[in-house]
N, C-alpha and C positions, 0 to 999 in steps of 0.2 A: 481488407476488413480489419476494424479495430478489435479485441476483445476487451471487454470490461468483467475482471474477477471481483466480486465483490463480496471476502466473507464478511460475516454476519450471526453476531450474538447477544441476542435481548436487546434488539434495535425497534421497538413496537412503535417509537414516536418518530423515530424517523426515516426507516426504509423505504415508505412510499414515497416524501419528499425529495431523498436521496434519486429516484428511480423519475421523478419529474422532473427534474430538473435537466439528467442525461435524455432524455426523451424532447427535452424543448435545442437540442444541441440538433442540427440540419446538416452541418459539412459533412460528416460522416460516416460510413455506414458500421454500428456494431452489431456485435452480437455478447449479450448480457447474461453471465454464467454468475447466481448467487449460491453460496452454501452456508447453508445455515447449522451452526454449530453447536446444535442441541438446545438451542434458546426453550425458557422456561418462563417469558412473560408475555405471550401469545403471538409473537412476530412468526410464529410457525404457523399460525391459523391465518393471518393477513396473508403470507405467500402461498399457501395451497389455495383462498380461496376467493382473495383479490388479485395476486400478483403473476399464478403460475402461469396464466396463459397471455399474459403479453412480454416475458421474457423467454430468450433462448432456454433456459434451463437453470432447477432448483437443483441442487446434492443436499437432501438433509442424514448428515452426521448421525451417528445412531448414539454417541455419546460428546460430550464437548471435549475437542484437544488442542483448541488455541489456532491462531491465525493462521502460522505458516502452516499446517497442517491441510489447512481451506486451502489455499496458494499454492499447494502443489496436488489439489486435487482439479483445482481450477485449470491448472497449466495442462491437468493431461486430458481435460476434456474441450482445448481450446480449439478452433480454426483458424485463428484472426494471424494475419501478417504481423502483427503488433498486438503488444497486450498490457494492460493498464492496471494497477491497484487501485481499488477505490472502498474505501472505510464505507460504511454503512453508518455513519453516525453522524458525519454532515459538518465534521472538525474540518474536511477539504471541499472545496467548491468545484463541482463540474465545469462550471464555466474559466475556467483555471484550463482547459482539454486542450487549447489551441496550440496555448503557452509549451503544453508539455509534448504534446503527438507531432505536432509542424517538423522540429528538427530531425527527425526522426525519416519523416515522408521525403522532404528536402535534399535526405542524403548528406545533411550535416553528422548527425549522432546516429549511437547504435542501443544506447541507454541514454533516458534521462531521468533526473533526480528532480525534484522539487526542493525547494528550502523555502522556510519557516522567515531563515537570518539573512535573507538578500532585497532588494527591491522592495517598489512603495506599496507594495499590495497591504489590503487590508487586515488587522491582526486582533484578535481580542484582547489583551494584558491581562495574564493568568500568572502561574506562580515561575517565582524569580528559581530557585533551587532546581527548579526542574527543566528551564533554559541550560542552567547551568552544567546539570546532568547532561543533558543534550550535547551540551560546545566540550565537554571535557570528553566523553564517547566519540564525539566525532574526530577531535584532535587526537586521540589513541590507536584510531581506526585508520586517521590518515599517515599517522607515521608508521604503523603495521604496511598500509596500500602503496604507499607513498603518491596518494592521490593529494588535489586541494579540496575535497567538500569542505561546505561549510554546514552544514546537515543530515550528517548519513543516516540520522534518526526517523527522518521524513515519511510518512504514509506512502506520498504521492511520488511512485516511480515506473516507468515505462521503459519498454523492451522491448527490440526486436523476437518475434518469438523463437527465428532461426538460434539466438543469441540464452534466450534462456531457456529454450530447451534442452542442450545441452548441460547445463547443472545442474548435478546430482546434489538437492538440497535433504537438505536433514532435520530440520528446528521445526518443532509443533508450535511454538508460539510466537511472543514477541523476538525471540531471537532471530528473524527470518532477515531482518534488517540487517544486524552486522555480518550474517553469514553469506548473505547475497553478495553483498557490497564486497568480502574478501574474496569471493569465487570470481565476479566482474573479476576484479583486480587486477587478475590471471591473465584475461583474456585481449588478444589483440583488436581491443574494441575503441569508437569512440564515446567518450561519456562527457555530456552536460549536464550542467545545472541551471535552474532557472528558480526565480522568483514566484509564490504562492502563498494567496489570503490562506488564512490559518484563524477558523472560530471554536477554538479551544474550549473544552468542557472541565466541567468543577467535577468534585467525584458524586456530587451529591444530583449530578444530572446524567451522571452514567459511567464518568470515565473508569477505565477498568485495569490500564496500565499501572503499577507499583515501583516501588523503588528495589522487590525483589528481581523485577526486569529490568531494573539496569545494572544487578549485580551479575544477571543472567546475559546482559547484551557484552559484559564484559569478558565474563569467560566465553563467550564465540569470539571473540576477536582474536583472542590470543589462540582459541583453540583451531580456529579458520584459517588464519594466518600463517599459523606454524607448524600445525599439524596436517 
């Protein structure tokens, strides 16, 4: 069984979408863990009063404290053999799941990454500075790892769950990225990448990441890394 973690904050236009789309997905069997993290534009009244009964399970947050915070609440309430991040916001395409979970079941990987920067999949063209932000963080990360990503920034990453439950993770927010990816690092795992459509948001349709989190993704690298 797969899990899908999928936190969730003031996602009112697109969590149902998000949650149809994994529902039209058949090879599969998941089981669907959302938490919602104190959202304050009504996606809290769509999931108690459209959504809670055809998912495994809501955790609503009693105040907001950022992604990773959702992520390791999600991992300790997981069953799945495997477990998936999935944004609530519809920037990652479910139908991307094949691409990411196969190598995993296959017995090729033990983690895989998704990238933004690889393959013809489909992309929105959004801002240049923040690619850039992206490829400078990843190149930082990979000479801390000495892995090749070409994306460590990536939403879309899957796990064995033997594999991530084992890390003692620590970042409430956007930092959950570089700190995962230095904890992997660690471990005598395999890890792939693969290619993923990416329909990127303007800030004025919700995006909620800053340029404070990639000051912040930078102190986890050094501090995951070395410390």
């Amino acid at each position: 069984m797969i899990t899908i973690i999928i936190p969730c904050y003031n996602e009112i236009n697109t969590i149902e979408i998000v949650l149809n789309k994994i529902r039209q997905i058949k090879n599969y069997k998941f089981e669907i863990i959302i938490i919602d993290d104190f959202s304050s534009d009504g996606t809290r009244e769509i999931l108690k009063n459209k959504i809670s009964s055809n998912v495994t399970l809501i955790i609503y947050n009693e105040k907001n404290y950022g992604k990773g915070y959702c992520i390791r609440k999600g991992i300790e309430k997981s069953n799945g053999d495997i477990i998936l991040i999935q944004d609530a916001d519809l920037e990652y395409d479910p139908n991307d799941y094949s691409k990411l979970i196969d190598p995993i079941i296959n017995g090729q990987a033990d983690v895989v990454y998704g990238s933004r920067f690889i393959g013809g999949d489909k992309k929105r063209v959004l801002f240049f500075w923040h690619t850039v932000a992206n490829k400078i963080l990843t190149l930082i990360s990979n000479i801390f790892t000495n892995l090749n990503l070409t994306d460590m920034e990536c939403g879309y990453k899957v796990f064995r769950s033997s594999v991530l439950k084992k890390i003692a993770l620590k970042q409430n927010r956007f930092g959950f990225e570089p700190e995962v990816t230095a904890k992997i690092s660690r471990l005598n795992v395999k890890i792939f990448e693969v290619g993923v459509s990416y329909f990127g948001r303007s800030y004025l349709e919700g995006k909620k990441i800053t340029y404070k989190d990639a000051f912040n993704a930078l102190y986890c690298i050094v501090r995951y890394n070395l410390f």
